[in-house]
Every structure is written in C-alpha cells, then in structure tokens.
N, C-alpha and C positions, 0 to 999 in steps of 0.2 A: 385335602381339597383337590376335588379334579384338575387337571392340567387343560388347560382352554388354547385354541389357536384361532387365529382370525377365520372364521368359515363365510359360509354362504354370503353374497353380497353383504360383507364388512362386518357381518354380526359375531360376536363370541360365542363359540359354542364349545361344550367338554368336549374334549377327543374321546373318541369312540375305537374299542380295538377292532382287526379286521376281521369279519365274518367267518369264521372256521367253518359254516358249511358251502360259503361261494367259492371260498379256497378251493376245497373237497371237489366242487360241481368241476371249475375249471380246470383241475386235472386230472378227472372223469373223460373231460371233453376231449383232451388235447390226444390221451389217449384212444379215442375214438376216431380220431383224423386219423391215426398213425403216427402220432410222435411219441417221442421221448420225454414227460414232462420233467426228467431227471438232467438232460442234457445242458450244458453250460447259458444258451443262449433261454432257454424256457424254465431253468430252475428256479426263479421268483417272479413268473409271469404271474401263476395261481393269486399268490399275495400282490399283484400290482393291479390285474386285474380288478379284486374285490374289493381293493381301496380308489381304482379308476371309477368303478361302477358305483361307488355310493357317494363318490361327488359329484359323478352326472346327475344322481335322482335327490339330491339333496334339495329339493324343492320340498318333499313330502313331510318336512321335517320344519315347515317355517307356514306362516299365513300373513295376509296382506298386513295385518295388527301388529308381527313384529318388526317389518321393516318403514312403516309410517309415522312410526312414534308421536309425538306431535307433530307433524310437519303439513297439517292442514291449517289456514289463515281464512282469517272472512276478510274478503275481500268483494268491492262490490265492483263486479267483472260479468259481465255477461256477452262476450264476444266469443268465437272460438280458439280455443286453446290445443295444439296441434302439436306431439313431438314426434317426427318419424324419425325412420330409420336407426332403428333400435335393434345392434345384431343379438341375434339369437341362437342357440343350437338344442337339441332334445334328441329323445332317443324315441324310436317310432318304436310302439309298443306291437305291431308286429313282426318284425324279424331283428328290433334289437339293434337297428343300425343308425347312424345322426339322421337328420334333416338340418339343413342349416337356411338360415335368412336374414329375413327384417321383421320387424311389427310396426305399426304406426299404430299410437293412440291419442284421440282426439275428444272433446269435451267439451259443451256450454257451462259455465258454471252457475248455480243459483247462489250464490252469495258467496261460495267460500271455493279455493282453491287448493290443488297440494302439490306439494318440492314436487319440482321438475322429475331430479333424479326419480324420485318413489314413483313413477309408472314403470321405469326401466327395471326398479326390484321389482316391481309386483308381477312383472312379462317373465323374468325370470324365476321367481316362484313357480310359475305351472310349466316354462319352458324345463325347466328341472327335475320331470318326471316321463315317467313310460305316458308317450300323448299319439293322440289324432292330431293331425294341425287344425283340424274344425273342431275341437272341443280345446284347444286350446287357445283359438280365437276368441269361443263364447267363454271360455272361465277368465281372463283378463278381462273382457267388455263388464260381464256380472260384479268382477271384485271391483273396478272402479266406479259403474253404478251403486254398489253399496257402501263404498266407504265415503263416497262426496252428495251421492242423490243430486246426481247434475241434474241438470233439464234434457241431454243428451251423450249419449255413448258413441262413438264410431271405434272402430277396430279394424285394421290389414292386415295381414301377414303373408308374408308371401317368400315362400321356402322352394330348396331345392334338395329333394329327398333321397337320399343315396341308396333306397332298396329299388326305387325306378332306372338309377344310374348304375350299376353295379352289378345288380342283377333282373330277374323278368324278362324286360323290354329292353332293359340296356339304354338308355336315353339320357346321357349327362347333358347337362345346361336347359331340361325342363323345369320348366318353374311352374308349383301352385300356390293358386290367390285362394284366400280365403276371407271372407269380411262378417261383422258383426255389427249390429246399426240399432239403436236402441232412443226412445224417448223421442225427441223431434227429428233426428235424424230419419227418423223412419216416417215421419208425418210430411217431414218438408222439402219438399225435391230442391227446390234453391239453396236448401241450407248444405241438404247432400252433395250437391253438386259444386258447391263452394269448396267442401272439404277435400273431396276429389280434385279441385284447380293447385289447392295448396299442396295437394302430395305430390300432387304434381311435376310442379315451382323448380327449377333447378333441375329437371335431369333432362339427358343426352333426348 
C-alpha cells in the first residue's frame, strides 16, 4: 500500500517520488549561471527544487469535487454571501516567479449553500498552478457557479506580482485588480455595488 501524507488543502494523497527529469533540468540550469551544482550549499538544491515545484502546482492534481465533499446544505438563504480576503500565492506562468495576494468570493444563493472554508480550497485549486491572475479569477467565479448554480458570482483578486517587482519595470508594491461578475451581479448595479461596500467594510 502506498504511503499517504497530508497534501493539498488536508486531503490524502500517495506520496509521489521526485521527478528525475526536473532534477536533471535544474542542474542543467544552475550550470548555465555558472555554478557549481556539486558544491556544498547547491548539492540538494536539484532535489529540493522538484519537490518545491510540484507543491506549488499541486493544484493540477485535485478539482472542486475533491475538496467539497458534501459540504453543500439547502438552506433557504438568499442574501449575499461574502468571504474575502483569502491569501493567495501562484506561480505566473510566464517567467515562473509567485504572485502573491487576496481573492474575495462572493455569492447569492438559490436555495443551497457551501462550508465557508470550501471557497478558500477551491481559490487554491487554481491558485496552484502555472496562472494568469485573469484566468484565475474567471476559473474560481466558473467552479463556484457550477458547483452551487447561485443566482450570482462575484470574484476579486488582487495580487502583487514579483516579475513586475523584481524584474522589467522594477515596481514592488504595484498591485493588480482583477474581477469576475457573473449572474445578477452583472445585471444589477445595486447589488454590484453592494458587494463592493462590503469589501470594502474595514480597511484603512
């Protein structure tokens, strides 16, 4: 029997050995800078690397169905349902570097609701892969629309991305907004603009 250790947001998953060809790649790489990959301070970097790198993307390995389980109720609730500030981090699938932030998601419900906690898995499902922050706005908005079929979706996120910080432009402490608005959110300026008062609520 495989040997299991707690993975991705609390689920059981087999241990998996580590990639012998990311190994391979990263001390390709390091070689290519000019180091040493043999030297005291980089000689299990290779292997730390390709075990770093398949927890960050451990998203690809899970969907909204494993971390929900039952944890939808009918409840007869038709108000909005708001958790923000949900940290985040992912790896921007062009130069490989984090992004880090919040997400806010928000919901009317039509009869039924789910666990709190299970938007924060489900943000972390796609936050857990090589992402855009605008396609990982709209794939969180879509899994919550299809797993509850609210009446409405809203979605924030708003990150600060270290390939703009670090390199390019060089700009730490830019922040990008991103939003997703779906169902009545998109039909009803009061309701939108409600939901905006509440993310509001509390900060400086």
């Amino acid at each position: 029997m495989a040997s299991s250790v707690v993975g991705f947001v609390g689920l059981e998953k087999a241990t998996t050995p580590v990639d012998t060809r990311i190994v391979t790649a990263v001390r390709t790489i390091l070689e290519c800078l000019g180091e040493d990959p043999t030297r005291d301070g980089l000689l299990k970097t290779p292997q730390r690397y390709a075990k770093a790198l398949k927890f960050f993307t451990q998203g690809y390995d899970f969907s909204p169905a494993d971390v929900i389980n039952d944890a939808i109720f009918d409840v007869e609730h038709s108000e909005l349902v708001l958790v923000k500030d949900i940290e985040i981090s992912s790896l921007c699938e062009h130069h490989l570097v984090p992004f880090l932030g919040k997400i806010h998601i928000g919901y009317i419900p039509r009869g039924r609701v789910i666990g709190l906690s299970k938007l924060a898995r489900i943000a972390e499902i796609y936050a857990r892969r090589l992402q855009v922050q605008e396609r990982l706005t709209q794939q969180v908005a879509k899994a919550v629309d299809e797993v509850l079929k609210p009446l409405g979706v809203a979605v924030v996120v708003e990150c600060a991305h270290m390939c703009m910080a670090m390199r390019g432009v060089q700009k730490p402490g830019a922040m990008t907004v991103t939003q997703c608005k779906m169902g009545v959110f998109k039909d009803d300026a009061r309701l939108d603009e409600r939901f905006h008062v509440l993310l509001d609520m509390g900060r400086q």
